[in-house]
C-alpha positions as CSV (number, residue, x, y, z in Angstrom):
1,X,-5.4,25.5,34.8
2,X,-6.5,22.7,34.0
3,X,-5.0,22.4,30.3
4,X,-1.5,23.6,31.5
5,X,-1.1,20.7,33.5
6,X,-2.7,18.5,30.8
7,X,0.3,19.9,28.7
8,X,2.9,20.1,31.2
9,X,1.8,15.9,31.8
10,X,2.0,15.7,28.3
11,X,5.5,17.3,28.2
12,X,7.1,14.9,31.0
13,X,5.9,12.2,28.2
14,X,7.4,13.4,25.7
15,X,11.0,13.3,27.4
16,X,10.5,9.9,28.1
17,X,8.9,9.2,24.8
18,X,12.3,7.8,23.1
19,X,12.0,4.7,25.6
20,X,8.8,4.6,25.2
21,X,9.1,4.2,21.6
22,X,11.6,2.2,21.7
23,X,10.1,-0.9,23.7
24,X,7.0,0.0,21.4
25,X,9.1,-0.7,18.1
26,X,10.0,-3.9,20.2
27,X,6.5,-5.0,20.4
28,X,5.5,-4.5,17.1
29,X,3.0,-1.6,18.0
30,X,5.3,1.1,16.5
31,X,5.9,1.5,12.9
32,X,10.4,2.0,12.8
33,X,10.0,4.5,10.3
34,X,7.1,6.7,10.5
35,X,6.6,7.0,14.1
36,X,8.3,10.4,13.6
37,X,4.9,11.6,12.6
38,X,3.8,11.2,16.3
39,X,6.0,14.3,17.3
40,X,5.1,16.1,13.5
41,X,7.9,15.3,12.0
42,X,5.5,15.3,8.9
43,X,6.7,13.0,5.8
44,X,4.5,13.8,3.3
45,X,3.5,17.4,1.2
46,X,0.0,19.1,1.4
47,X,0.3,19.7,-2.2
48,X,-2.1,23.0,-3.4
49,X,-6.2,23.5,-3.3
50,X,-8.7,22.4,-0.6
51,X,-7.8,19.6,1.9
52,X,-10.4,17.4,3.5
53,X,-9.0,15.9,7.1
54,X,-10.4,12.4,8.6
55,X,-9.3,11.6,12.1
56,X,-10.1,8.0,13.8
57,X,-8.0,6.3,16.7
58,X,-7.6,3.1,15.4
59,X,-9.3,0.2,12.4
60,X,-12.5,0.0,13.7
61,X,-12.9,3.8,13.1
62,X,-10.7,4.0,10.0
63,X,-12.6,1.5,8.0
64,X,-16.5,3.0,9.1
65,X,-15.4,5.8,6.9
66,X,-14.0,4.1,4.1
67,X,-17.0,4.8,2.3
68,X,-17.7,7.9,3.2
69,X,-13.8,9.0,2.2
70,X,-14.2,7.6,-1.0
71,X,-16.8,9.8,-2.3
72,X,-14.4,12.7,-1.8
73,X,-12.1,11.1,-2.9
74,X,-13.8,10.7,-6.3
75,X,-14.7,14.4,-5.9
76,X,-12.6,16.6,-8.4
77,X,-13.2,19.8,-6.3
78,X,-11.7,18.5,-3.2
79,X,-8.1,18.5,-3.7
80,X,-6.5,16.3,-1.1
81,X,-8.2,14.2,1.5
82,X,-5.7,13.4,5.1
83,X,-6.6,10.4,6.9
84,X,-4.7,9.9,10.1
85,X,-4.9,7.6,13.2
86,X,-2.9,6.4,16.0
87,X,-2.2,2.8,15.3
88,X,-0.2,0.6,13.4
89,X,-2.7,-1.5,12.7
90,X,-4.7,1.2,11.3
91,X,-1.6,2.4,9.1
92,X,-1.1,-1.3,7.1
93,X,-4.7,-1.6,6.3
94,X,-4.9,1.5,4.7
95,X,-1.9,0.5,2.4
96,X,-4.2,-2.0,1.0
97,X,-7.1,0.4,0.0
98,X,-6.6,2.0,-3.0
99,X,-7.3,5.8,-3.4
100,X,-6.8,8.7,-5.6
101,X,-5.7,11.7,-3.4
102,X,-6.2,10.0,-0.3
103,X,-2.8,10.2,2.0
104,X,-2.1,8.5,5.8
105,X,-0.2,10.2,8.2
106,X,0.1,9.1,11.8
107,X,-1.7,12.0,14.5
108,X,1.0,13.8,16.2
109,X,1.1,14.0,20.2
110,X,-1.7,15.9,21.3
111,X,0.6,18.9,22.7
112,X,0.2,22.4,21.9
113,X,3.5,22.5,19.8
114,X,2.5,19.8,18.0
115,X,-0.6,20.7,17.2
116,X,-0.2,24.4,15.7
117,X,2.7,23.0,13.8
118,X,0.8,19.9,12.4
119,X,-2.1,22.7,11.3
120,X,0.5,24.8,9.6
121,X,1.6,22.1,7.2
122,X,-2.0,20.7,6.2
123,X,-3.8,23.8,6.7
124,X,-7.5,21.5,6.7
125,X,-10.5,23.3,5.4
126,X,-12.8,20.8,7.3
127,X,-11.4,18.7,10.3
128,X,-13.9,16.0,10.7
129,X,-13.4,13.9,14.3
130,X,-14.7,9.8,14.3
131,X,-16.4,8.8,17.6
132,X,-14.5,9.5,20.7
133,X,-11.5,11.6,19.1
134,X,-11.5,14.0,21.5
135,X,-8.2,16.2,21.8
136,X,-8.1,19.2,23.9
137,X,-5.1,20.6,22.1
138,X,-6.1,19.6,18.9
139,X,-9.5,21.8,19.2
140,X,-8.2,24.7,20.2
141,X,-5.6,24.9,17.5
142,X,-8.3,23.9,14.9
143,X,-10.5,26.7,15.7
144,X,-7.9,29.2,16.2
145,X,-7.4,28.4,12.5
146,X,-10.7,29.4,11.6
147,X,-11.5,25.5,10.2
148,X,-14.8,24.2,10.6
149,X,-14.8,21.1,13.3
150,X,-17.0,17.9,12.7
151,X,-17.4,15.0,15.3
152,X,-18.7,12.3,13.1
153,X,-20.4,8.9,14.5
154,X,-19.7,10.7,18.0
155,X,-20.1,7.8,20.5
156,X,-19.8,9.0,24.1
157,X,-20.3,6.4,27.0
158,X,-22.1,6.6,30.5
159,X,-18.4,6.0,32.0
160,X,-16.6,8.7,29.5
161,X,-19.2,10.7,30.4
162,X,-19.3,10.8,33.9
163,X,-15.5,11.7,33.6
164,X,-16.0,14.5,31.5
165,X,-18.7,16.1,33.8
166,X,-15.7,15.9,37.0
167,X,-14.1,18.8,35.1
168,X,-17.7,20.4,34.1
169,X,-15.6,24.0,33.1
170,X,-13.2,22.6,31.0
171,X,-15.4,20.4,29.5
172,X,-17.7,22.5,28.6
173,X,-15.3,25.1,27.2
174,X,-13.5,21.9,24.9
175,X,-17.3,20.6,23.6
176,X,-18.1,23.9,22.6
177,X,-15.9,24.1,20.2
178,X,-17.2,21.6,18.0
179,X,-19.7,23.1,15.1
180,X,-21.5,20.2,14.8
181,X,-21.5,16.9,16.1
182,X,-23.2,14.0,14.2
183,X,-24.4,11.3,17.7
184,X,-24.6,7.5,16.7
185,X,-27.4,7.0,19.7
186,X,-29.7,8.6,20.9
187,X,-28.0,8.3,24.4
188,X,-25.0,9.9,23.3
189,X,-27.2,12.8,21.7
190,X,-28.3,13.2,25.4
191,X,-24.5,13.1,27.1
192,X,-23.2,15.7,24.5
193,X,-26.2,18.3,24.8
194,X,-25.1,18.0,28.5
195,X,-21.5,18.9,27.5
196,X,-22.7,21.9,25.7
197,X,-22.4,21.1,21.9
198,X,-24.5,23.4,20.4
199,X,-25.4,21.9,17.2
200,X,-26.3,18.1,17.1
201,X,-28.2,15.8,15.3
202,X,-28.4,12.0,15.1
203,X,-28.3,10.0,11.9
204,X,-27.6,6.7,12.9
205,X,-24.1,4.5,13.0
206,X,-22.7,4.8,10.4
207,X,-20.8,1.4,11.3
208,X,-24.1,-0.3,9.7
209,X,-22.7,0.9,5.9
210,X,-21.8,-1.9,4.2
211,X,-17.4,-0.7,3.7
212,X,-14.9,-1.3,1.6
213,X,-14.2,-4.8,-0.4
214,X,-11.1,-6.8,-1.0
215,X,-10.5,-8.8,-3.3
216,X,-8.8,-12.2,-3.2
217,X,-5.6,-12.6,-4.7
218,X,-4.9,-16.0,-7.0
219,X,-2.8,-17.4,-4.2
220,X,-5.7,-17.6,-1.8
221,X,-7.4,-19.9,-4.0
222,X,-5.2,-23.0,-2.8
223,X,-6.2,-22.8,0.7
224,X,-9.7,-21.3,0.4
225,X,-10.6,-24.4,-1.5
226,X,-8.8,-26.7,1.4
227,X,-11.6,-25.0,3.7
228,X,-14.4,-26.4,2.2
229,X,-14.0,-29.3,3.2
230,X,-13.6,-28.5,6.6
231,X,-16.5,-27.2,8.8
232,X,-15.0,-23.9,10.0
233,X,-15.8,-21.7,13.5
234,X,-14.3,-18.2,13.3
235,X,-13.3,-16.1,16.6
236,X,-12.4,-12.7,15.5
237,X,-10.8,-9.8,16.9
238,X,-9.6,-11.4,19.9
239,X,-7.9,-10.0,23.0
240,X,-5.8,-11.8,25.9
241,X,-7.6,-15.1,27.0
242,X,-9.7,-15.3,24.4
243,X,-7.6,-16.9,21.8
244,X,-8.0,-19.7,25.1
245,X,-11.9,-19.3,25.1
246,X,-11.7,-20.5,21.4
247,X,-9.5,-22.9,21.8
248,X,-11.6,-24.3,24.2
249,X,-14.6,-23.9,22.4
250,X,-12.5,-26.1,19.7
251,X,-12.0,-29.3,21.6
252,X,-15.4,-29.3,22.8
253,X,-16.5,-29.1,19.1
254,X,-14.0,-31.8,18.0
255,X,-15.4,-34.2,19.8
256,X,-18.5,-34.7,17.5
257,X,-16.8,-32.6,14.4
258,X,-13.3,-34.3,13.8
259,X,-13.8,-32.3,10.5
260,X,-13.5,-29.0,12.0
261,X,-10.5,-26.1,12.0
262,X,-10.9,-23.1,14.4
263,X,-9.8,-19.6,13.0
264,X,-8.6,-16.8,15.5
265,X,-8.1,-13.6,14.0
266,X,-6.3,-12.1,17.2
267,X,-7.2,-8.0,17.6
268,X,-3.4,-7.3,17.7
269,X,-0.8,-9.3,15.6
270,X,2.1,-8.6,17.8
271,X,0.2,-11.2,20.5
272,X,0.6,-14.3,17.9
273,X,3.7,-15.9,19.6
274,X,2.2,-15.7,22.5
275,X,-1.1,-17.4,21.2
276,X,0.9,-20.4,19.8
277,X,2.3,-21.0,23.1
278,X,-0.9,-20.7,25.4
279,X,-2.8,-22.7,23.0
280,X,0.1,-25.7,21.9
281,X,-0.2,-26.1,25.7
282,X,-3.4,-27.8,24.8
283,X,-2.2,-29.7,22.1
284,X,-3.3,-28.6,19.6
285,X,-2.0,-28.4,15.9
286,X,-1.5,-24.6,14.9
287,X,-0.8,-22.6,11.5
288,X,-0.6,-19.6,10.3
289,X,-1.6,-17.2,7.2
290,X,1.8,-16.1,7.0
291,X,3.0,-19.5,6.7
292,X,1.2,-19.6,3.7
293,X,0.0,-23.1,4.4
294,X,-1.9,-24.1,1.9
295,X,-2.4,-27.9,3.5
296,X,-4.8,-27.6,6.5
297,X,-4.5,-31.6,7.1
298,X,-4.4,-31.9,11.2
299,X,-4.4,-28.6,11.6
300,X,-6.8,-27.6,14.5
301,X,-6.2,-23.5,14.9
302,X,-5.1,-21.4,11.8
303,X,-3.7,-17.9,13.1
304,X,-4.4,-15.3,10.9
305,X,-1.3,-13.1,11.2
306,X,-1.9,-10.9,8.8
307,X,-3.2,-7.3,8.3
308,X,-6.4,-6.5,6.2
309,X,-7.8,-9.5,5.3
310,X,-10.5,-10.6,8.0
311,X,-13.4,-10.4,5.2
312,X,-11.9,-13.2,2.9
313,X,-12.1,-15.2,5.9
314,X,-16.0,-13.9,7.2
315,X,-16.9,-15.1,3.7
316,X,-16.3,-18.6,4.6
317,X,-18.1,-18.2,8.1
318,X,-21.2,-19.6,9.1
319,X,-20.4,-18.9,12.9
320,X,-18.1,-15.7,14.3
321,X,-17.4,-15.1,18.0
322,X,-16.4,-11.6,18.4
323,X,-13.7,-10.7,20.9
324,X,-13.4,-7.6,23.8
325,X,-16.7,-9.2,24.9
326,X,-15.2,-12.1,27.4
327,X,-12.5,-9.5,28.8
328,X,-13.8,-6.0,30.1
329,X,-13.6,-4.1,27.1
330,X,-16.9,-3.3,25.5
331,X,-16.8,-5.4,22.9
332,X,-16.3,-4.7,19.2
333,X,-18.0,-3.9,16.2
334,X,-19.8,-7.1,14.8
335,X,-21.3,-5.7,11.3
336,X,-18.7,-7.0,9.3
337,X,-19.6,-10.7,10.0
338,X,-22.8,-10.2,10.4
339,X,-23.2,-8.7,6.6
340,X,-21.9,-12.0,5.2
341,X,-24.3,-14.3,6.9
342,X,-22.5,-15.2,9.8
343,X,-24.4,-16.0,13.2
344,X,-22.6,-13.9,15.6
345,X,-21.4,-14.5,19.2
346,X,-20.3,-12.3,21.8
347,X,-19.3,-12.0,25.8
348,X,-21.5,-10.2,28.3
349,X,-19.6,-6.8,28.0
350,X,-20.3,-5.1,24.5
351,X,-21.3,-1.9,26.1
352,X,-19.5,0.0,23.0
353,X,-21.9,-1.2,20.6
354,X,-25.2,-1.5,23.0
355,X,-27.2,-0.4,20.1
356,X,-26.1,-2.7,17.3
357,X,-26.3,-6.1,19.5
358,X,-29.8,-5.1,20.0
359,X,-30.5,-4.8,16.4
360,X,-28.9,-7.7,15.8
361,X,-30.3,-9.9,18.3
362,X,-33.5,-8.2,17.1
363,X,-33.3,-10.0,14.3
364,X,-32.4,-13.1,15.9
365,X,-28.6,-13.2,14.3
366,X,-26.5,-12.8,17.6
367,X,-26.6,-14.2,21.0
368,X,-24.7,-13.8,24.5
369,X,-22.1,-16.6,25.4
370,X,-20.1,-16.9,28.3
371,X,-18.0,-20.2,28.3
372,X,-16.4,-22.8,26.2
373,X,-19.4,-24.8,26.4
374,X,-22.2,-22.3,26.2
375,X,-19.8,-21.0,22.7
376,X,-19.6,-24.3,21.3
377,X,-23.3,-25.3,21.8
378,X,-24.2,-22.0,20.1
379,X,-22.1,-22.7,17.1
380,X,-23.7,-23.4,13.5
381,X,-22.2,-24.9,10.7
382,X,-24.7,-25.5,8.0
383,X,-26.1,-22.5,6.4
384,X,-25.5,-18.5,6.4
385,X,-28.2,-16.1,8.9
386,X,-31.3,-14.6,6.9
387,X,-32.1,-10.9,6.8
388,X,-28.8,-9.3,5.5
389,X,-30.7,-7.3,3.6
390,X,-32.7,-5.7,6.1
391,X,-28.9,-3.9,7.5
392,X,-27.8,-3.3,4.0
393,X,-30.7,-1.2,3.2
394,X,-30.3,0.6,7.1
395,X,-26.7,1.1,5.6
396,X,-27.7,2.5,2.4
397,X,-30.0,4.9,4.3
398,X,-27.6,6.2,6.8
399,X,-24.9,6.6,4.2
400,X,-27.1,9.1,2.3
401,X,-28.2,11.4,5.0
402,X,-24.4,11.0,5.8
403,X,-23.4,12.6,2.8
404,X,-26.0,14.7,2.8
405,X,-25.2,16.5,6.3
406,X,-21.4,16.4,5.2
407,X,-21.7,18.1,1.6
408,X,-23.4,21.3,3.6
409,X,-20.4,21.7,5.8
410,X,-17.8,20.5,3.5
411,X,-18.8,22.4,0.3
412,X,-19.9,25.6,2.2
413,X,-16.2,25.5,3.8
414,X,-14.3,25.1,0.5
């Protein structure tokens, strides 16, 4: 009962979808093209020989498998390797990483239709789930088809929880269909033994393995050489009144640090305009990447507008507030920064990555903030934060049991 009116919901959507789309396209949260994909209106071929299929909602995700992907990708008995996601963002950083047989598509509508037709075309031999990914319609189909289901870095919340358990028989039914689910915490171990996953076993985040690198093109030289000589304070992944927080932070920090230039690195692109506003309200002098302003004279706060290149930028970081953490939104993941040195800041809500600020505060390389002033007196500039190492070898570690538990599925299914 409960799944037909999931689907009929889902249907009601769907005739509304073309406005829907429509104001999306308008907002720069819709690609023009290839939002087709959403209703399986699939633009690439499966090609012959075994396919490999990656599933994470959004960059965050996407990126924690990078390495992980690539060793199949390398692998010459795996055939084709699907990655797909439901976010724009997601879609344009993937452009930039280069693989062999690895292909993008954009995950269709979880409706029944959709589904069954979307497993027709790629026909998966393993369907491997990231996190929270899960799809009521999207499981059945899968193991209607016989194809082996994986939740990898499964991540399940006190609050996602105690939803789940207010539909206990339905829930119950949808978690048992996964063969085996791979927890990032021990507490989420505990929440999905409760939802009856049979098979489970905890290996760690993989979120701690050191991903992917990018290289800096010739044309970032020019303005990476204009930032040394400025003493530079990085908020990243930002959300709504946040890019404000940092601002703020900015002319608190001005006032003994004239040589200083704030860097926002907003979580979604489409918000810039409305960045430059709130914060020329302040008046202060703003650039952007895209400008490709290679002069940072006067400039205060330099917008990076651009997809996939936050790591050039954490390489010149002593300092990185990371965003979601002053709004109610659980924070997000602050690895990234933290591998290259940075000291890392955060809000009082990071309940999504509970685990990783307590390792990192362990080792004394993040602390709590909660205003401009509290931000700007936690702020160093002088050198990079000691014991890297000590996550790179937890990385290392949790990428080869990783593989380890994957290969056994994977090349038992193929």
């Amino acid at each position: 009962m409960i799944f037909f009116i999931y689907q009929f919901l889902l249907s009601i959507i769907i005739l509304f979808s073309p406005f829907i789309i429509i104001f999306r396209i308008l907002k720069n949260k819709e690609d023009k093209f290839r939002f087709k994909e959403k209703f399986c209106f699939i633009s690439k071929k499966r090609g012959p020989g075994k396919l490999i299929w990656f599933h994470g909602s959004s960059v965050g995700e996407i990126l924690s498998a990078i390495p992980i992907i690539r060793k199949y990708d390398n692998d010459k008995s795996i055939n084709k390797i699907l990655i797909t996601s439901s976010t724009l963002s997601s879609s344009k950083i993937l452009e930039k990483i280069k693989f062999k047989k690895t292909i993008h598509q954009f995950y269709p509508i979880d409706h029944i239709l959709f589904s069954k037709k979307f497993l027709e075309h790629w026909k998966p031999n393993v369907a491997i789930f990231l996190e929270s990914e899960i799809w009521p319609s999207m499981f059945r189909s899968v193991k209607k088809k016989g194809v082996h289901l994986i939740l990898l870095n499964a991540r399940i919340t006190k609050k996602s929880f105690n939803r789940w358990s207010k539909l206990k028989k339905f829930s119950y039914s949808l978690f048992g269909l996964i063969d085996k689910a791979y927890s990032q915490n021990s507490e989420t171990y505990n929440y999905l033994k409760r939802l009856n996953v049979k098979n489970i076993k905890s290996i760690g985040n993989i979120k701690f393995i050191d991903d992917y690198k990018i290289k800096s093109d010739r044309s970032d030289r020019k303005l990476f050489s204009q930032f040394k000589k400025y003493k530079i304070f990085i908020a990243a992944s930002t959300h709504e009144t946040e890019e404000l927080f940092a601002a703020k932070t900015h002319i608190l920090l001005k006032k003994k640090n004239k040589n200083i230039i704030t860097i926002i690195i907003p979580r979604h692109i489409n918000r810039v305009k409305q960045i430059i506003t709130e914060i020329s309200k302040l008046g202060l002098n703003i650039a952007t990447r895209s400008s490709k302003k290679s002069k940072l004279k006067n400039i205060d706060i330099f917008v990076v507008d651009t997809f996939g290149e936050t790591k050039k930028f954490y390489k010149i970081a002593t300092t990185v507030f990371l965003g979601k953490s002053i709004v109610k939104g659980g924070g997000q993941n602050p690895l990234e920064p933290a591998r290259f040195g940075a000291k890392i800041l955060h809000g009082p809500d990071v309940d999504n990555f509970k685990d990783v600020y307590k390792y990192l505060s362990k080792l004394k390389i993040s602390s709590e903030v909660k205003s401009p002033q509290t931000c700007a007196n936690s702020i160093v500039f002088k050198k990079k934060m000691k014991k890297v190492h000590k996550m790179k070898y937890l990385g290392s570690t949790i990428l080869k049991k990783t593989l380890n538990e994957l290969d056994k599925s994977i090349y038992n299914e193929i």
